[in-house]
Structures are given as structure tokens and as C-alpha cells.
N, C-alpha and C positions, 0 to 999 in steps of 0.2 A: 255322294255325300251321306257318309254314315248321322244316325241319331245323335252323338256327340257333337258331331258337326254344327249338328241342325237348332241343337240345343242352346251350346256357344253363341252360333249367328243368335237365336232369339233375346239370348240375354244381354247381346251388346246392343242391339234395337231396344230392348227398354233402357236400361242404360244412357243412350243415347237420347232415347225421351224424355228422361228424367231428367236430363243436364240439359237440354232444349227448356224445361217446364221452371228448372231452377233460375234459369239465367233470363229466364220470362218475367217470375216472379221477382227475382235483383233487380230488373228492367224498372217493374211498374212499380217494385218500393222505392228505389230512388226517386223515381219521378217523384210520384206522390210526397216524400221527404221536400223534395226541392219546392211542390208545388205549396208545403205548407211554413216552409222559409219564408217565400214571398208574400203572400197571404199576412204573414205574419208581419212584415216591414209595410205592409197594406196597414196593417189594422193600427200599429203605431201612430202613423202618419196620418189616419183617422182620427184615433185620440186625441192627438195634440192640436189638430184641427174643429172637433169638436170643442175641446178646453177651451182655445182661443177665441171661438163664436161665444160662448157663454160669457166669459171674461169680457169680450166687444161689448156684449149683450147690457148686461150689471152695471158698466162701466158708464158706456153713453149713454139709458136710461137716469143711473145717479145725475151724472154731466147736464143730461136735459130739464130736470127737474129743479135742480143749483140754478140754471141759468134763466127757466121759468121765473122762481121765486124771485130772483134778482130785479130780470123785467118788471115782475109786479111792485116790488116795494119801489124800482122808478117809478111807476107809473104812478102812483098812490102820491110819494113826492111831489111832484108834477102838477097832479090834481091840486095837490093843495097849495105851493106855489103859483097856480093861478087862481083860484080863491084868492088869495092874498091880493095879488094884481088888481083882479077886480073891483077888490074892495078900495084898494087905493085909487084907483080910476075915478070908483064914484063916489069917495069921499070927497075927491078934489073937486068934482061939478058939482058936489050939491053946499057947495061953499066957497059962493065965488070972492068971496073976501078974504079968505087965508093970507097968511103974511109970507109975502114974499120966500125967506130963508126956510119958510114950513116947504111951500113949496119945491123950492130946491132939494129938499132934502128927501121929501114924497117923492118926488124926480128921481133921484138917485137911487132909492129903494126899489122904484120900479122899472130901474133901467136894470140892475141888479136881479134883481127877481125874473124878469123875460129873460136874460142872457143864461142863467141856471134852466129856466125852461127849457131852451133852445138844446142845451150841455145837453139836460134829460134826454130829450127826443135822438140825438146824433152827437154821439165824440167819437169822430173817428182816429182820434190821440190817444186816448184811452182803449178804446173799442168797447167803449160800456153804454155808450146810449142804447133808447130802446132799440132803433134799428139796427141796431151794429149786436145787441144779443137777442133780438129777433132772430136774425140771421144765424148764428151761434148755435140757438137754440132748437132751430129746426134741422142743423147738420149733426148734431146728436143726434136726433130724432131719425135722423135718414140713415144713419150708421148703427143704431138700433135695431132698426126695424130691417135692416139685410144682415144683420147678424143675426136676430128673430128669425129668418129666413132660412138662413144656414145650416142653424142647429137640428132640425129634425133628420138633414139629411145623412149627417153624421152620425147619428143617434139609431138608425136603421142601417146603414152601414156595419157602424160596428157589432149591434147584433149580428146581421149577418155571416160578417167576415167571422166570428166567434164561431157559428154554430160551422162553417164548410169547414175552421182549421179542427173539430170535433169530430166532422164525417170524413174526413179524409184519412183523420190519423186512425179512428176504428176501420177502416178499408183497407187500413196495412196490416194492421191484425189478424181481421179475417178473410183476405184476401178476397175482396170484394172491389173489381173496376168500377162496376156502376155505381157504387155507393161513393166512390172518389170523383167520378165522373158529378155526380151529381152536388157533392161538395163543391167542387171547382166551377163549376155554375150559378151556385149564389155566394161566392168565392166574387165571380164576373161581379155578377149585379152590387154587390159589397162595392169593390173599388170603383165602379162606376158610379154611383152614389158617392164614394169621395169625390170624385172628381167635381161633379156635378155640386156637390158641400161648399166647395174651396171658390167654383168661376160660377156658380149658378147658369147655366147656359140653360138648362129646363127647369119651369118650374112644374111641380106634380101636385096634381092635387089632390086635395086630401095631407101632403105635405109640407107646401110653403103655406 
């Protein structure tokens, strides 16, 4: 093998290296492209998830507050509807001479007056007694407060997933694996965090 020879052979081994190194580098930008697609339909489905916690959140709070108020001015009603009663009860004993037709009529006002009472405490026709938005009002309050729940997890999520689809995409740039590597790892913890947003299966603290 003359110098020519030996020349040739070296420049098809770099040659050959370099087509190895390029279809290396095609290799790991696709990936990394591909891994910040997903990421990406990651982070979407985050947002809308976080959106929707908030919205839960504002919604059933307002809802709980309406139905509070509500309770209360029953309950104020109520009170005073039995005042009333009362007062008729012991006008009637402390006047045992009343005329007949007064009393019938005192009768009727206080059969009237207890049956509103009764309406107050329980209409389960309406569903507006106090027990029926008791009840009401503390399923807001419980829809609330796992929506309260939700929200941080989404909320560190999405940072996260922002900042890997940022390390990742400077990793195709400068040709940097561990820098994608290390994207794609809180990339991980990002959608795990959604997941965890949407079923709550942990809760973390410092976060719920």
C-alpha cells in the first residue's frame, strides 16, 4: 500500500466518522424535537387543567357564600316567626277571657306561623330549607376546597414543563445531551404533577 493509498483509506475513516457523528446528532435532534412536542401537549393540558381548578375554585366559593347568606336570612325569618308564635301563645294564657272568634283567629295565625317555621327548617320541594342549603352549602365548600387543592399542582407543573421545553430546545442548539436529559426530567416531574393536579392521588406538602 503506497502513501496514496494510505491517505485515501484515512480520509474515508474520517468521512465515515463524520457521517456516524452527523446522523448521531439528526438522531438526538429528533428526539429532543419530539420530546418537546409532547411536553408541549403536556403543558396545554396543564393549563386548561389549572384554568378549570381556578374557575372550580371562584365559582363554588361565590355558590357557597350565596347559599350561606341565604341560610342566614332563613334563619333570621324563622327567629322571628317564632317570636311571633310566642307572643301569641302567651297572649292567649294571660287572657283567659278572649272572645271566642279572637281566638280562632289567634289559632289560625299560629297554626300559619309554625307551618312557615317548619317550611324554614326543611322544604325538600323547593330545596331551600335550612337543612336542604345546609347541605348545599357545604358541597360548595367541599368542591372548593379540592379545587383549592388542585391549583398549586398545576401551577408548578406548568412552570416546570416551561422551563424542560426551554432546556431542551437550547440542547439542540448547542448540542448538549445532558442538558436535554436533564430538561426531560423535570419535563417527568411537570406531567407527573399534572396528573397528580387532575386525580390528586398525593398530596405534598407544602402543596395541598
Amino acid at each position: 500500500m503506497d502513501s496514496a493509498d494510505a491517505a485515501e483509506m484515512v480520509a474515508e475513516v474520517h468521512e465515515a466518522e463524520e457521517e456516524s457523528g452527523e446522523a448521531s446528532r439528526t438522531r438526538f435532534r429528533n428526539r429532543a424535537a419530539l420530546m418537546i412536542a409532547v411536553l408541549a401537549a403536556i403543558l396545554a393540558i396543564c393549563g386548561l387543567g389549572g384554568g378549570n381548578a381556578t374557575d372550580d375554585m371562584i365559582y363554588n366559593n361565590i355558590k357557597a357564600s350565596d347559599t350561606w347568606a341565604f341560610f342566614q336570612a332563613k334563619n333570621m325569618r324563622q327567629t322571628a316567626l317564632l317570636l311571633a308564635a310566642d307572643e301569641i301563645e302567651i297572649g292567649w294564657l294571660a287572657d283567659p277571657a278572649m272572645p271566642e272568634a279572637a281566638k280562632q283567629a289567634m289559632q289560625k295565625k299560629l297554626s300559619d306561623y309554625k307551618a312557615t317555621i317548619d317550611r324554614y327548617e326543611s322544604d325538600p320541594k323547593t330545596n331551600e330549607g335550612k337543612k336542604e342549603l345546609m347541605v348545599r352549602a357545604k358541597e360548595h365548600e367541599e368542591a372548593r376546597d379540592h379545587a383549592l387543592k388542585q391549583d398549586p399542582y398545576f401551577d408548578y407543573a406548568e412552570a416546570l414543563l416551561q422551563i424542560a421545553i426551554v432546556l431542551i430546545s437550547v440542547s439542540i442548539i448547542a448540542s448538549l445531551p445532558w442538558l436535554a436529559m436533564f430538561g426531560g426530567a423535570l419535563g417527568l416531574i411537570g406531567a407527573l404533577l399534572t396528573i397528580n393536579g387532575f386525580f390528586l392521588f398525593v398530596e405534598i406538602p407544602g402543596l395541598s
